[in-house]
Chimera marker file (.cmm) of the C-alpha trace (Angstrom):
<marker_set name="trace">
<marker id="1" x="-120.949" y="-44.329" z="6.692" r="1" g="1" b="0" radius="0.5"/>
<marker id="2" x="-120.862" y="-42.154" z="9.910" r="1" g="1" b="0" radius="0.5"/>
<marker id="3" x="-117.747" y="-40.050" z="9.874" r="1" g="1" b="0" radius="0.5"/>
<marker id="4" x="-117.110" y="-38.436" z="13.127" r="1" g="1" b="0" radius="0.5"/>
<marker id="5" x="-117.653" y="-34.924" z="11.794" r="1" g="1" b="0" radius="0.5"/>
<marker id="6" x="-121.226" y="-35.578" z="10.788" r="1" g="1" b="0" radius="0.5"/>
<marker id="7" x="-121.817" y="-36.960" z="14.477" r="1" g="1" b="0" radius="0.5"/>
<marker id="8" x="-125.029" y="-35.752" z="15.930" r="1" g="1" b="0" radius="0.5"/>
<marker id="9" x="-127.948" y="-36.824" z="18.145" r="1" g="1" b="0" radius="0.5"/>
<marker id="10" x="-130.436" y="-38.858" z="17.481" r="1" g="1" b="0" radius="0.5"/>
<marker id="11" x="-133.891" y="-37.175" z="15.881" r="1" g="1" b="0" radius="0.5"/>
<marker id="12" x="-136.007" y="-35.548" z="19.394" r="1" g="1" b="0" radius="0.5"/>
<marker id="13" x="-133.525" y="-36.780" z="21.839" r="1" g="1" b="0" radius="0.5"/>
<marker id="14" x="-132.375" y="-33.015" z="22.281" r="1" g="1" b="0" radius="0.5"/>
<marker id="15" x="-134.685" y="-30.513" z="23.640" r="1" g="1" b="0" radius="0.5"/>
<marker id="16" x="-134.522" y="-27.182" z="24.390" r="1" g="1" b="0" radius="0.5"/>
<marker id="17" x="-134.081" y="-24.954" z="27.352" r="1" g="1" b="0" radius="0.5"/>
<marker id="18" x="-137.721" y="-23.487" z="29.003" r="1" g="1" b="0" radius="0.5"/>
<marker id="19" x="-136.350" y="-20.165" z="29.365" r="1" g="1" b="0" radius="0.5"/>
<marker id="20" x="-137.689" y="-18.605" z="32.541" r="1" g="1" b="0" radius="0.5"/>
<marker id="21" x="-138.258" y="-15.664" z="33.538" r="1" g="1" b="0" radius="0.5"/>
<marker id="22" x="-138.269" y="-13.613" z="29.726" r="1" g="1" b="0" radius="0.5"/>
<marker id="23" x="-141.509" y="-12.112" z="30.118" r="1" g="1" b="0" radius="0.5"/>
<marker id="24" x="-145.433" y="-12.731" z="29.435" r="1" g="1" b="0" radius="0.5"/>
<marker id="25" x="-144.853" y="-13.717" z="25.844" r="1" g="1" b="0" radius="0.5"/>
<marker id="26" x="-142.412" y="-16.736" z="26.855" r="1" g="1" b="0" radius="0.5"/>
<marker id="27" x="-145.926" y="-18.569" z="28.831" r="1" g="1" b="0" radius="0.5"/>
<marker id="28" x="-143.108" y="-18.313" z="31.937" r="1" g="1" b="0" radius="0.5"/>
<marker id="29" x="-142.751" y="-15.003" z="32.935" r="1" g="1" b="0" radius="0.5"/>
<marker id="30" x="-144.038" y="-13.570" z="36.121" r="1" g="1" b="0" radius="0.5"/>
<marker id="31" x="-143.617" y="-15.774" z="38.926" r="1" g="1" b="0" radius="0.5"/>
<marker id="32" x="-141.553" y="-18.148" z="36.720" r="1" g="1" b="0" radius="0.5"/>
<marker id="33" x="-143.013" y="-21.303" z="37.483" r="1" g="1" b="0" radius="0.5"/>
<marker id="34" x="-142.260" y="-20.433" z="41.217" r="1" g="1" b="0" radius="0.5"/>
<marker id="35" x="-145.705" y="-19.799" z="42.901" r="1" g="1" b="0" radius="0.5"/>
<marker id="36" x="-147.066" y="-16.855" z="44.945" r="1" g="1" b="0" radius="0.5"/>
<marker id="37" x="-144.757" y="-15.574" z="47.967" r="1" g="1" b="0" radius="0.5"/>
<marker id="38" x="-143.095" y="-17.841" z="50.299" r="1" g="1" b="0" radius="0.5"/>
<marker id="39" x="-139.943" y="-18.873" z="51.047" r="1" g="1" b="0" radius="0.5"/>
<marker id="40" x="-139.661" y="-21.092" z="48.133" r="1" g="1" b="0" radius="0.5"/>
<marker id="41" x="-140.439" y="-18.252" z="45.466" r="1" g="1" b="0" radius="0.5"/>
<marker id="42" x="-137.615" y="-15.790" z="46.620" r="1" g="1" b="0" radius="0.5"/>
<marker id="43" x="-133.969" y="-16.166" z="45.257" r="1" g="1" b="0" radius="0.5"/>
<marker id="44" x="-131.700" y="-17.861" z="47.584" r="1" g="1" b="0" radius="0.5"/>
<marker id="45" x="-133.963" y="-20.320" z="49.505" r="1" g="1" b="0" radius="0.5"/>
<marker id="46" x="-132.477" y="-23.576" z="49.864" r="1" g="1" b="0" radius="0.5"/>
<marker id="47" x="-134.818" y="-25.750" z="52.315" r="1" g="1" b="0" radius="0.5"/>
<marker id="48" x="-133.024" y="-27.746" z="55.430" r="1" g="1" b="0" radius="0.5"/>
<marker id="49" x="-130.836" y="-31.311" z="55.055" r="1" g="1" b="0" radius="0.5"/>
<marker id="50" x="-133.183" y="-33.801" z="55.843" r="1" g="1" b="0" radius="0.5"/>
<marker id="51" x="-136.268" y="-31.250" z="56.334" r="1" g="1" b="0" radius="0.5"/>
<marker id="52" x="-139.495" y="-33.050" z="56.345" r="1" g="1" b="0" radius="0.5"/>
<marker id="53" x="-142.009" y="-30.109" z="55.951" r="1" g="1" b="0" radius="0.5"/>
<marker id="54" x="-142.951" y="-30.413" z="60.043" r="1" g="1" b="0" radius="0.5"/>
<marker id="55" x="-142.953" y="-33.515" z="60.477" r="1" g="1" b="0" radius="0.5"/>
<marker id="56" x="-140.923" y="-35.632" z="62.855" r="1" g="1" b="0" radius="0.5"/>
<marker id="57" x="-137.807" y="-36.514" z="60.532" r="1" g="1" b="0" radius="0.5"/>
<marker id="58" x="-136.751" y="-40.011" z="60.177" r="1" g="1" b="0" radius="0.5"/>
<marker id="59" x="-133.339" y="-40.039" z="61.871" r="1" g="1" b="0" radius="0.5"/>
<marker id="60" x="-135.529" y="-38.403" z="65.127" r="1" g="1" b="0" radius="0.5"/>
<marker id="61" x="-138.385" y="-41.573" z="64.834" r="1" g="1" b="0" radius="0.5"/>
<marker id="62" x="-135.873" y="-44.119" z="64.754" r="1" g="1" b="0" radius="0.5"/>
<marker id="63" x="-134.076" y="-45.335" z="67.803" r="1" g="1" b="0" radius="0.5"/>
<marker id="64" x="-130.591" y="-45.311" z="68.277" r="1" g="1" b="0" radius="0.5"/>
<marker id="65" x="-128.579" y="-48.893" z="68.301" r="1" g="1" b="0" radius="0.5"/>
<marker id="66" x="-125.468" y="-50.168" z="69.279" r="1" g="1" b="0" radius="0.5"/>
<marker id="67" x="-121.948" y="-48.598" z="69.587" r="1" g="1" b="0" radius="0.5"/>
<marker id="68" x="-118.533" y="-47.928" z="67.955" r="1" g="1" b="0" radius="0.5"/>
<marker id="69" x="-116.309" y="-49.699" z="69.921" r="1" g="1" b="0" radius="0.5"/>
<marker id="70" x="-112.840" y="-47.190" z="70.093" r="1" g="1" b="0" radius="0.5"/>
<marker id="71" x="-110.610" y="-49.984" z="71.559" r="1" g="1" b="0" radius="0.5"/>
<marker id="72" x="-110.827" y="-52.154" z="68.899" r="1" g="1" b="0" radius="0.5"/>
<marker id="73" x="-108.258" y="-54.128" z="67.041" r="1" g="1" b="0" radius="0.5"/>
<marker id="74" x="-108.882" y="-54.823" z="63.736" r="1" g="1" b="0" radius="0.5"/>
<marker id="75" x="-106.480" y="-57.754" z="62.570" r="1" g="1" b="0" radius="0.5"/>
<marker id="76" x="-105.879" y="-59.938" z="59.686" r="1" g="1" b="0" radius="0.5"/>
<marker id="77" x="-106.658" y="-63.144" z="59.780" r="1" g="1" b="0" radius="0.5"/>
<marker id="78" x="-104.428" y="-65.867" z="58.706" r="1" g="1" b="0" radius="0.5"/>
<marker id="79" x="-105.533" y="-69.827" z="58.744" r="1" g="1" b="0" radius="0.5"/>
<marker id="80" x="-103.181" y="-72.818" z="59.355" r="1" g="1" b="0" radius="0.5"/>
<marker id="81" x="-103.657" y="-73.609" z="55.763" r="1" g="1" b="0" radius="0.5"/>
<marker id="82" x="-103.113" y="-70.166" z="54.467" r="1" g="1" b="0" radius="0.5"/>
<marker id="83" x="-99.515" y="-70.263" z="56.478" r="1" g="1" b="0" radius="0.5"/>
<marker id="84" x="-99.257" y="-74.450" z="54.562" r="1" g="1" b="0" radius="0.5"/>
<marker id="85" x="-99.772" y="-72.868" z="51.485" r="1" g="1" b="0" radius="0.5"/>
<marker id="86" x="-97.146" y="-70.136" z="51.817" r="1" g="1" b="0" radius="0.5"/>
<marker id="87" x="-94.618" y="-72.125" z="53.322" r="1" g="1" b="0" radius="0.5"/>
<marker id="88" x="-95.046" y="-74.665" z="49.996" r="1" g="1" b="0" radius="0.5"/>
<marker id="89" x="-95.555" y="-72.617" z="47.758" r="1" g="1" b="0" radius="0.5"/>
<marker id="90" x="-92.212" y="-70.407" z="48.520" r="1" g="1" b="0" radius="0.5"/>
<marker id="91" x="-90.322" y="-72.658" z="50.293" r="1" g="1" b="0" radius="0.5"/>
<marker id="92" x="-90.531" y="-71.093" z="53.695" r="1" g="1" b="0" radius="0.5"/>
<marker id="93" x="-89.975" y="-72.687" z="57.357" r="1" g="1" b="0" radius="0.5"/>
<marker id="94" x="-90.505" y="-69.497" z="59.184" r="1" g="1" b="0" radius="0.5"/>
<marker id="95" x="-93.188" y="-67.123" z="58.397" r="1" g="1" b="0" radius="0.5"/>
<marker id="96" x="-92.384" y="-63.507" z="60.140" r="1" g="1" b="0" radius="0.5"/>
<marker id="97" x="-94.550" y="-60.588" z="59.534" r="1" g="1" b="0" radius="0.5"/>
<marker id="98" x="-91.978" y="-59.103" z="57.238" r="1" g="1" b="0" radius="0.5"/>
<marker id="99" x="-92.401" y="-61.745" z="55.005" r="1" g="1" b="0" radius="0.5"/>
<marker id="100" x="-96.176" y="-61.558" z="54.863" r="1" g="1" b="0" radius="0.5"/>
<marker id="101" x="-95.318" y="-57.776" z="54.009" r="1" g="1" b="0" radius="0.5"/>
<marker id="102" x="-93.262" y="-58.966" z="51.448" r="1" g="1" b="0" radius="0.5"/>
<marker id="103" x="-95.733" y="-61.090" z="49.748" r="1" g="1" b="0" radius="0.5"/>
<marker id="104" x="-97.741" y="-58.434" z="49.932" r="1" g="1" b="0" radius="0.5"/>
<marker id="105" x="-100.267" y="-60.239" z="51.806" r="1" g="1" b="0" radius="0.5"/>
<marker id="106" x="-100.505" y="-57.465" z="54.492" r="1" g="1" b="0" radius="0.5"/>
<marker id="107" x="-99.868" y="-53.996" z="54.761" r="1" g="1" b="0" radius="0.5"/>
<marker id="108" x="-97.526" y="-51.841" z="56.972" r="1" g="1" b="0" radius="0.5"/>
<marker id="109" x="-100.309" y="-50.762" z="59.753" r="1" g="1" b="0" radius="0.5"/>
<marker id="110" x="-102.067" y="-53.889" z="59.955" r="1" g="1" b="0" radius="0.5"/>
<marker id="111" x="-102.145" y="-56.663" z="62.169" r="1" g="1" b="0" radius="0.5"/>
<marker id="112" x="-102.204" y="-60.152" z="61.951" r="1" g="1" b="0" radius="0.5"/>
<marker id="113" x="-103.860" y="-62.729" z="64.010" r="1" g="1" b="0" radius="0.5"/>
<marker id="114" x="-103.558" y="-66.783" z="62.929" r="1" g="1" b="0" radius="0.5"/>
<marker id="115" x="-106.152" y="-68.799" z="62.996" r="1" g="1" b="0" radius="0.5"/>
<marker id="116" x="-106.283" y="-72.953" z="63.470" r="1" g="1" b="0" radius="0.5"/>
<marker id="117" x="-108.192" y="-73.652" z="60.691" r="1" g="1" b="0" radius="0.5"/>
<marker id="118" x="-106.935" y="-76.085" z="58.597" r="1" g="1" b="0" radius="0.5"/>
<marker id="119" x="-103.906" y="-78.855" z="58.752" r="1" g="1" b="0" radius="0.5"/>
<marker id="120" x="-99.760" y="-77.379" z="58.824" r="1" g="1" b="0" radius="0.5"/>
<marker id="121" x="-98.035" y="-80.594" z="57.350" r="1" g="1" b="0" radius="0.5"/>
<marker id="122" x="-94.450" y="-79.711" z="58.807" r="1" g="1" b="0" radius="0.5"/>
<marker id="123" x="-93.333" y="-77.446" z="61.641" r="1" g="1" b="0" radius="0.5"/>
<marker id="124" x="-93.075" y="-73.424" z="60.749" r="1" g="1" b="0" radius="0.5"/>
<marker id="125" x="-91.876" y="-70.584" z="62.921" r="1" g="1" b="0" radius="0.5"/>
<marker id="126" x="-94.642" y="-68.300" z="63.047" r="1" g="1" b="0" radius="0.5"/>
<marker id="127" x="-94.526" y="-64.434" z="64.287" r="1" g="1" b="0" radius="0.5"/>
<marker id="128" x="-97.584" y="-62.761" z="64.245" r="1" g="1" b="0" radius="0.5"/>
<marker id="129" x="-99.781" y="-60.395" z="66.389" r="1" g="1" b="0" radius="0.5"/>
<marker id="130" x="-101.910" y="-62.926" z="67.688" r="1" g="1" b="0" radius="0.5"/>
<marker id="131" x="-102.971" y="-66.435" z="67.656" r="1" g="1" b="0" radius="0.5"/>
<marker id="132" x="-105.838" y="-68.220" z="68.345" r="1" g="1" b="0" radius="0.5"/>
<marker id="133" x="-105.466" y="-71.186" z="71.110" r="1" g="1" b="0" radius="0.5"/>
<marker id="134" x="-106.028" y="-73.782" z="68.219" r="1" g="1" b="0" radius="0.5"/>
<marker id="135" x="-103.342" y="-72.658" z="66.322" r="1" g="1" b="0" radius="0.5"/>
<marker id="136" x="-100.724" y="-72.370" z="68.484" r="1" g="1" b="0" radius="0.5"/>
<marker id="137" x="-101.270" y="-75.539" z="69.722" r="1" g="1" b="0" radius="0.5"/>
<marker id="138" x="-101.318" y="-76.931" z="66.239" r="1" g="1" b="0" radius="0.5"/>
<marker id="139" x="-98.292" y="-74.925" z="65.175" r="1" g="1" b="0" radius="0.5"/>
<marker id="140" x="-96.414" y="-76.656" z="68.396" r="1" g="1" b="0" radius="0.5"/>
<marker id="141" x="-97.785" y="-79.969" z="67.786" r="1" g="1" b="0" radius="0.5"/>
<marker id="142" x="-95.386" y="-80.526" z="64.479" r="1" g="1" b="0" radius="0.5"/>
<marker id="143" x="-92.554" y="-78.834" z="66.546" r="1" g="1" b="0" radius="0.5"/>
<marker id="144" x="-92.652" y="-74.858" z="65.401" r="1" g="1" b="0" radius="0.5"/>
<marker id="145" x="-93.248" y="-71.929" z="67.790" r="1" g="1" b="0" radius="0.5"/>
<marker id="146" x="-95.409" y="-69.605" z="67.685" r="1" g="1" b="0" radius="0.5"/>
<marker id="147" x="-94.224" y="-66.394" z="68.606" r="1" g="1" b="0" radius="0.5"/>
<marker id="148" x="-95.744" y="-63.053" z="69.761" r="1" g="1" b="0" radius="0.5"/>
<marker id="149" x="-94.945" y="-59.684" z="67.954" r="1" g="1" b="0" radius="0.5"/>
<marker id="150" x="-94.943" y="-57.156" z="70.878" r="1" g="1" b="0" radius="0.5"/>
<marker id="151" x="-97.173" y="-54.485" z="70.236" r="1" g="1" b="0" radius="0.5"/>
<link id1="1" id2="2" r="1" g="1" b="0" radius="0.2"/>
<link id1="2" id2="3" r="1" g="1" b="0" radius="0.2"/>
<link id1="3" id2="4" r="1" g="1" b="0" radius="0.2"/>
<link id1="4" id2="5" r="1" g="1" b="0" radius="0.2"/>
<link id1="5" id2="6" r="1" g="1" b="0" radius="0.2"/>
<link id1="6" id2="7" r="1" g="1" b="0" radius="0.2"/>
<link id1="7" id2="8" r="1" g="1" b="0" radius="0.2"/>
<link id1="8" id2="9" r="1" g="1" b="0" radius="0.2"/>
<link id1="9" id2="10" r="1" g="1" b="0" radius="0.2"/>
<link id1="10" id2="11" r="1" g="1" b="0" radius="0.2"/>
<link id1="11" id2="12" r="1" g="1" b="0" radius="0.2"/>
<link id1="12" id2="13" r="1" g="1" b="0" radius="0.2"/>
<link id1="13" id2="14" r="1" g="1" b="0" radius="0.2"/>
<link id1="14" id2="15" r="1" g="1" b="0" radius="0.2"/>
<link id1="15" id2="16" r="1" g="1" b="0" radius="0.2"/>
<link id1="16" id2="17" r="1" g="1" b="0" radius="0.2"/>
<link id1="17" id2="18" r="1" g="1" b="0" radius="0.2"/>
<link id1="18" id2="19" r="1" g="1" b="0" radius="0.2"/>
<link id1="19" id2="20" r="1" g="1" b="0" radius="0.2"/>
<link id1="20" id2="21" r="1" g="1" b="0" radius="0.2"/>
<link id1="21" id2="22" r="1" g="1" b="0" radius="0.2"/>
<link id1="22" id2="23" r="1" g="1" b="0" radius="0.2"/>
<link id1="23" id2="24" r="1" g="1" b="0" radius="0.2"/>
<link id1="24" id2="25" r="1" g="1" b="0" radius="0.2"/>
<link id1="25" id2="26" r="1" g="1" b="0" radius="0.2"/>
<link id1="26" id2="27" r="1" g="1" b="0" radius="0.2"/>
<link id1="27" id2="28" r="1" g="1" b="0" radius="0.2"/>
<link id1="28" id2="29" r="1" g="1" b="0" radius="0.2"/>
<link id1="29" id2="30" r="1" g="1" b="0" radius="0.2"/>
<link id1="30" id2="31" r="1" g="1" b="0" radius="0.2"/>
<link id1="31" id2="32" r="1" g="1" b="0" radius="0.2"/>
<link id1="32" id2="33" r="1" g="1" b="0" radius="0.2"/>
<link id1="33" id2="34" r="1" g="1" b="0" radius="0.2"/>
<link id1="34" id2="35" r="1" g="1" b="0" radius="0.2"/>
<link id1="35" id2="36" r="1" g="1" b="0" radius="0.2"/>
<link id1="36" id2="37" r="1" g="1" b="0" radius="0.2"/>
<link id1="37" id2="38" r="1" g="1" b="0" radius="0.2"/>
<link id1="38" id2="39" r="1" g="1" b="0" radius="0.2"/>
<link id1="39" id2="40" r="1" g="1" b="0" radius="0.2"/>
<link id1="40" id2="41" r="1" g="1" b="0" radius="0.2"/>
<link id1="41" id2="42" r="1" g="1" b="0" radius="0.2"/>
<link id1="42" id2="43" r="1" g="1" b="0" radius="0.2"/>
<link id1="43" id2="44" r="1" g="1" b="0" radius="0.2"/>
<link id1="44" id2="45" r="1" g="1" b="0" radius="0.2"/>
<link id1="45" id2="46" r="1" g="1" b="0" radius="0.2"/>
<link id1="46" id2="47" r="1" g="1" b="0" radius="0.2"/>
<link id1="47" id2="48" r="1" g="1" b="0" radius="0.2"/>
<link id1="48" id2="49" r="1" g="1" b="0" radius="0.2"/>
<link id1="49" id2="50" r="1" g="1" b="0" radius="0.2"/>
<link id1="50" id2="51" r="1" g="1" b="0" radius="0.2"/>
<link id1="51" id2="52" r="1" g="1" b="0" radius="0.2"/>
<link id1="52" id2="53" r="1" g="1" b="0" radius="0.2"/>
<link id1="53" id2="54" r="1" g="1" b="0" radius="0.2"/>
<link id1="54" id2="55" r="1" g="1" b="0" radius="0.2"/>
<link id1="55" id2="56" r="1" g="1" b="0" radius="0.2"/>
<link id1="56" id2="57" r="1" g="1" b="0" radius="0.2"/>
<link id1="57" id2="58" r="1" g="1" b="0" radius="0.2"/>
<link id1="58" id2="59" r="1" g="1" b="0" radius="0.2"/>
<link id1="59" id2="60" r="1" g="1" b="0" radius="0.2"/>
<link id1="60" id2="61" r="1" g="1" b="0" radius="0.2"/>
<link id1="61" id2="62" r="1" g="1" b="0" radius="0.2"/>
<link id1="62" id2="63" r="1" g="1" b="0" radius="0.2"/>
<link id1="63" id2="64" r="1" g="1" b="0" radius="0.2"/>
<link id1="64" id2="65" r="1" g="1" b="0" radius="0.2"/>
<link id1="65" id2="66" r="1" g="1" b="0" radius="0.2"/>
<link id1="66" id2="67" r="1" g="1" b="0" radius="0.2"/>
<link id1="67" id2="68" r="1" g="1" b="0" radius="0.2"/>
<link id1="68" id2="69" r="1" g="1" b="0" radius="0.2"/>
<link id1="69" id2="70" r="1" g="1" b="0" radius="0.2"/>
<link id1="70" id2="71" r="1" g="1" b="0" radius="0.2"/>
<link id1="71" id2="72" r="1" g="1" b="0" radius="0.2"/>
<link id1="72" id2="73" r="1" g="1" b="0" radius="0.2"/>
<link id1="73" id2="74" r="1" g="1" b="0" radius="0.2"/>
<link id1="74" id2="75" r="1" g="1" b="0" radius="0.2"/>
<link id1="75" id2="76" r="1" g="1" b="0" radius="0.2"/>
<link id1="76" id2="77" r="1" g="1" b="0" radius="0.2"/>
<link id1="77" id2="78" r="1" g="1" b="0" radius="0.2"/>
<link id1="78" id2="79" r="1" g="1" b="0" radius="0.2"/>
<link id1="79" id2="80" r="1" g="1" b="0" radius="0.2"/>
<link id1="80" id2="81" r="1" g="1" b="0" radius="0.2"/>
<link id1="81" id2="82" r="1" g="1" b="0" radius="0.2"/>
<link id1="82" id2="83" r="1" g="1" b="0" radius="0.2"/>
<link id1="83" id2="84" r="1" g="1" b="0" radius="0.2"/>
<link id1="84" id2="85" r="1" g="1" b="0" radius="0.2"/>
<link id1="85" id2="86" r="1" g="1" b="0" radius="0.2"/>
<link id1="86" id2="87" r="1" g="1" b="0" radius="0.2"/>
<link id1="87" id2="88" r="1" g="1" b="0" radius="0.2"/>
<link id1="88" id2="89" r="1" g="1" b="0" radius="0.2"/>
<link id1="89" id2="90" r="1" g="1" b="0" radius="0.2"/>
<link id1="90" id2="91" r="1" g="1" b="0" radius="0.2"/>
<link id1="91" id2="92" r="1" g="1" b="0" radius="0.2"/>
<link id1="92" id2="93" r="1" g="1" b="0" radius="0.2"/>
<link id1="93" id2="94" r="1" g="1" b="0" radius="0.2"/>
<link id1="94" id2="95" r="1" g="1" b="0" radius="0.2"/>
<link id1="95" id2="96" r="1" g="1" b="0" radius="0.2"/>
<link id1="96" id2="97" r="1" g="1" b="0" radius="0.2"/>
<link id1="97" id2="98" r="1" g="1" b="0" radius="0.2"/>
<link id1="98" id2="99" r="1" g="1" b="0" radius="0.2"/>
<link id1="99" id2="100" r="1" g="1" b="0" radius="0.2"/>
<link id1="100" id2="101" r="1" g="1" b="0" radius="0.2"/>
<link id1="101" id2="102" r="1" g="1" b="0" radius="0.2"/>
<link id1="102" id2="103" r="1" g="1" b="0" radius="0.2"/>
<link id1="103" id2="104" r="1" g="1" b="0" radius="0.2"/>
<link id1="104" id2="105" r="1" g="1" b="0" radius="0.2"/>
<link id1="105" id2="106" r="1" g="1" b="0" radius="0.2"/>
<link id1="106" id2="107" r="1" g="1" b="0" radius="0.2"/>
<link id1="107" id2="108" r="1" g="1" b="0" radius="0.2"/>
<link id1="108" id2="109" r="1" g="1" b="0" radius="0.2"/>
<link id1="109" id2="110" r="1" g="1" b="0" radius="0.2"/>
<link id1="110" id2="111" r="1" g="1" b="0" radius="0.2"/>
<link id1="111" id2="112" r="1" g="1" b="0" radius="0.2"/>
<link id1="112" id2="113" r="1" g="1" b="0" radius="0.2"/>
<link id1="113" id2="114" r="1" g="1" b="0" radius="0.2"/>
<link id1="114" id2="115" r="1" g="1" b="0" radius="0.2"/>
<link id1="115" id2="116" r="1" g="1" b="0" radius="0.2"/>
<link id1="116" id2="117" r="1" g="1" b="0" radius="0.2"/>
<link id1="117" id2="118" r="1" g="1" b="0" radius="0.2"/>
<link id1="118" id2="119" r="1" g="1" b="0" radius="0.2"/>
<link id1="119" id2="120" r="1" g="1" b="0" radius="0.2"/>
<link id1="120" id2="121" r="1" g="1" b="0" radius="0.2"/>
<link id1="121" id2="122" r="1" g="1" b="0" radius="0.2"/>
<link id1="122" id2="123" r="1" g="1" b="0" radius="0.2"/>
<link id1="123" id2="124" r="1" g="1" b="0" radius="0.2"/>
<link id1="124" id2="125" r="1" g="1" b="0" radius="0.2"/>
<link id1="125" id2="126" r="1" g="1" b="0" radius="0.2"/>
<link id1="126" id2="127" r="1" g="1" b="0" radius="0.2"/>
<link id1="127" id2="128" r="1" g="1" b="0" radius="0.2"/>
<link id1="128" id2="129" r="1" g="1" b="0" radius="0.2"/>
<link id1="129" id2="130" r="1" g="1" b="0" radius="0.2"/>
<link id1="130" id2="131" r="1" g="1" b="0" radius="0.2"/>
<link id1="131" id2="132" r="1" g="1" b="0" radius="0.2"/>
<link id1="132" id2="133" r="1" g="1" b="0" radius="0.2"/>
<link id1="133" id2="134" r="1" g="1" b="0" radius="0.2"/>
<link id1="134" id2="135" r="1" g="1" b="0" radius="0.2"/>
<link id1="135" id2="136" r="1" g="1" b="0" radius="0.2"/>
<link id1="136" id2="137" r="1" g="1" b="0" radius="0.2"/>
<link id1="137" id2="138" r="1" g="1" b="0" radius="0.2"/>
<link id1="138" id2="139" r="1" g="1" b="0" radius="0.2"/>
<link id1="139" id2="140" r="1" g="1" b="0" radius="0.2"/>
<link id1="140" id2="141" r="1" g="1" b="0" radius="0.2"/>
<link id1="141" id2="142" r="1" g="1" b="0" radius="0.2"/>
<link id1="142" id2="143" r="1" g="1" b="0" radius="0.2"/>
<link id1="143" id2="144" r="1" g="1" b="0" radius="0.2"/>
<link id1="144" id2="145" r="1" g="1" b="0" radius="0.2"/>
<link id1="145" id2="146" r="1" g="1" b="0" radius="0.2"/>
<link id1="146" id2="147" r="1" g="1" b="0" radius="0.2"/>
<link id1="147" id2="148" r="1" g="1" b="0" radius="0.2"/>
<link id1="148" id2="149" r="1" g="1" b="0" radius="0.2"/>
<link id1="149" id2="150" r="1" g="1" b="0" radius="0.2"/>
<link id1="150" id2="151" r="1" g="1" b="0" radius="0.2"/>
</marker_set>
């Protein structure tokens, strides 16, 4: 029975330190596994990031591609039957940003954008960022309005 005082490795899974460095007798001594002169044999040498001995390194061969895009507007996106559910599911007829945040389905930074896939089965007020020409005409076809969260 194994006892966690009598705990220890298993049999050669442990080895121990080479111990550089200690003089001819330790087979290491010398240069200490390090070479003749150079760079690379003194104390302190640490080579380049990304340093490829010379040679042309790899972020210089490959081309560059595409762009970051700083106007951007990264939003959430909601479908029709995403809003269905809600509205069911919590008894809702108007679905405001504030109540996303409350169902913690967004956060406080983000924006949302609805999308027209999927069926709305009765009409919901909807307040969002954006919507998607689909949607809003789906969301006025059962008599809600869509409304527009100024930004």
């Amino acid at each position: 029975m194994s006892v966690l005082s009598n705990l220890k490795p298993a049999k050669g899974s442990v080895k121990k330190e080479r111990r550089k460095a200690r003089g001819p007798g330790s087979g290491r001594g010398g240069t200490s596994t390090r070479g003749h002169k150079g760079a690379k044999s003194r104390s302190g040498y640490s080579s380049k990031r990304n340093h490829e001995g010379g040679q042309t390194p790899i972020q210089r061969r490959l081309p560059k591609r595409g762009f970051k895009n700083i106007n951007r507007i990264d939003y959430v996106p909601l479908n029709l039957s995403d809003l269905q559910y809600l509205a069911e599911k919590h008894d809702l007829s108007s679905i405001s940003f504030e109540t996303l945040r409350e169902l913690r389905m967004v956060k406080r930074n983000d924006k949302v954008k609805v999308l027209g896939t999927g069926d709305l089965a009765k009409g919901l007020q909807v307040t969002a960022h954006a919507f998607s020409e689909s949607a809003k005409k789906a969301i006025e076809e059962q008599g809600g309005t869509a409304t527009l969260i100024e930004k």
